[in-house]
N, C-alpha and C positions, 0 to 999 in steps of 0.2 A: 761407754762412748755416749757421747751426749750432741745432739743435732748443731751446736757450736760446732764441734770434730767433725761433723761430717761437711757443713758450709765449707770449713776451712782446709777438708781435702777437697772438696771439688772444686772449689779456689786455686787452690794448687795444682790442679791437675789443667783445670782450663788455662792457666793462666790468664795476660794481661790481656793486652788490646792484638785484637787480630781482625782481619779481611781478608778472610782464603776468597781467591776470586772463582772459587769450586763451591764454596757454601751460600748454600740458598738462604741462612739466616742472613747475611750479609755481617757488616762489622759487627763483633763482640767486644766487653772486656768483662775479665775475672767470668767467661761464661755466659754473660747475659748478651742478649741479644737486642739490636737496635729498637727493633719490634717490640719488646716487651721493656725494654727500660723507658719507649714512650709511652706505652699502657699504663706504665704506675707513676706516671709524671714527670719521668726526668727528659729536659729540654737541652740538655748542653751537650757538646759533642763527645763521643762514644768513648775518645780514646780518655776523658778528664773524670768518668764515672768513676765517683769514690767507692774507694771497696764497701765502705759502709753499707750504703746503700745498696749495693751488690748483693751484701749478706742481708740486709731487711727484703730486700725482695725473694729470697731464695726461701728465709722463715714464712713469707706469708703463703708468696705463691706456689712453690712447691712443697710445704711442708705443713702448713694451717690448713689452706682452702682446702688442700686435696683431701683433709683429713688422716692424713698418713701419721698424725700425733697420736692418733685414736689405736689405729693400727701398732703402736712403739706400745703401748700399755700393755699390748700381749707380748708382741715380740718385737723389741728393737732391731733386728737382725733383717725381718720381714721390710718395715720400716722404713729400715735406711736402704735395703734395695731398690723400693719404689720409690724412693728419694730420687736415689742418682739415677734412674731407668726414667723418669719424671725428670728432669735436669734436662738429659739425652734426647728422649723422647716427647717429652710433654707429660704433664700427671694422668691425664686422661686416656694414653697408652698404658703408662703404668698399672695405673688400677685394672684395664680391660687386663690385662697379663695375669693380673693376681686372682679377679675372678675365670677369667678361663679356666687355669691352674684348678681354681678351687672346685668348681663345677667336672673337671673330667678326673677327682681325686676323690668323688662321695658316694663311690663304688655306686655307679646308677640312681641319686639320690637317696640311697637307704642310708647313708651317713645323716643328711642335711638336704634341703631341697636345692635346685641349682639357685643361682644368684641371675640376675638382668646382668648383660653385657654393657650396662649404660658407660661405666669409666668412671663412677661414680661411688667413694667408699662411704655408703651409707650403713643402715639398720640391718638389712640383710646380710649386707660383704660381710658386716663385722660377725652377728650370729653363725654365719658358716665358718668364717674364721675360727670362732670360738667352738665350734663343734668339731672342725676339723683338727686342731690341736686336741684338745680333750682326747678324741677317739683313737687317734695315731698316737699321742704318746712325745716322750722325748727328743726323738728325730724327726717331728713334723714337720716343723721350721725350714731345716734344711731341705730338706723334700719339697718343700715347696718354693723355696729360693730357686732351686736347680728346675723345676717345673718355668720356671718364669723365666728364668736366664737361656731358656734352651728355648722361648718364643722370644725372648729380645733377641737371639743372637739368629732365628728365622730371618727374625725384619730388618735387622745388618743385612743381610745378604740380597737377600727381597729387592731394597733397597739400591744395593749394588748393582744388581743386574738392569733395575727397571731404568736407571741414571748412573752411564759409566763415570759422570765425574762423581760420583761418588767413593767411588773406588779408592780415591784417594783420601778417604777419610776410615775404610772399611777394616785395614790394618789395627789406625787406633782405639776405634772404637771396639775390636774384640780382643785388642789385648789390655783395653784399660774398663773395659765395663762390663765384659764376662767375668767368674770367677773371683 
């Protein structure tokens, strides 16, 4: 799989233009949000956003800045969950998920030291990453995917409870970004 395949399922999963009058991003298309396609310069109305651009924003912002490329070098699998959990959530959840994970996984830091909760896939996240693979072995990955999907799918509910109009969103988002 190659971060094109992942823009282009989570393109297909958002699809086009929408304005749930439930969602606090307000109008989206192909996923992006009003708020963030005026952050990277696009001035025209929501629903005429080319997918292009859709996709170069998806490459930079959720997939460059966060550093989650850095992250694909060990594990693509890791990767692309903090891709689409980053998509969902914002990259800066994302990453807080993967170091949480990482830090309550390094058996009391005798593995690796913990990492800063900043959200932030720097120097450190990656050396624990890289020690925590190494030490566990071939099923780390997923161990740690399931470590992360079981606090995104906390803050699904979190979520729900704290704004019931959420609720209406709370169905698809654990049956489309769990598992």
């Amino acid at each position: 799989m190659t971060i094109e395949q992942l823009i282009d399922e989570v393109i297909d999963r958002e699809g086009g233009y929408a304005n749930h009058p439930a969602d606090k991003g307000g109008e989206t298309n192909w996923g992006i949000t009003v708020a963030v396609a005026r952050a990277q310069g696009y001035a025209g109305a929501m629903r005429s956003l080319p997918r292009d651009d859709a996709v170069a924003i998806y490459r930079r912002m959720y997939w460059l800045r966060p550093g989650f490329d850095q992250v694909a070098r060990r594990s693509f699998d890791i990767a692309a969950e903090l891709f689409d959990t980053g998509v969902n959530m914002g990259p800066a959840v994302a990453a807080t998920f993967l170091q949480r994970a990482l830090n309550a996984l390094n058996r009391g830091a005798a593995d690796y030291p913990d990492v800063p909760l900043d959200g932030a896939v720097g120097t450190r996240t990656l050396a624990a990453l890289d020690a925590f693979m190494a030490r566990r072995g071939a099923g780390a990955g997923r161990v740690l995917i399931k470590a992360m999907e079981a606090l995104q799918g906390e803050r699904y509910l979190a979520l729900a409870e704290r704004r019931p109009a959420n609720e209406a969103f709370l169905y698809g988002w654990l049956a489309n970004r769990i598992g």
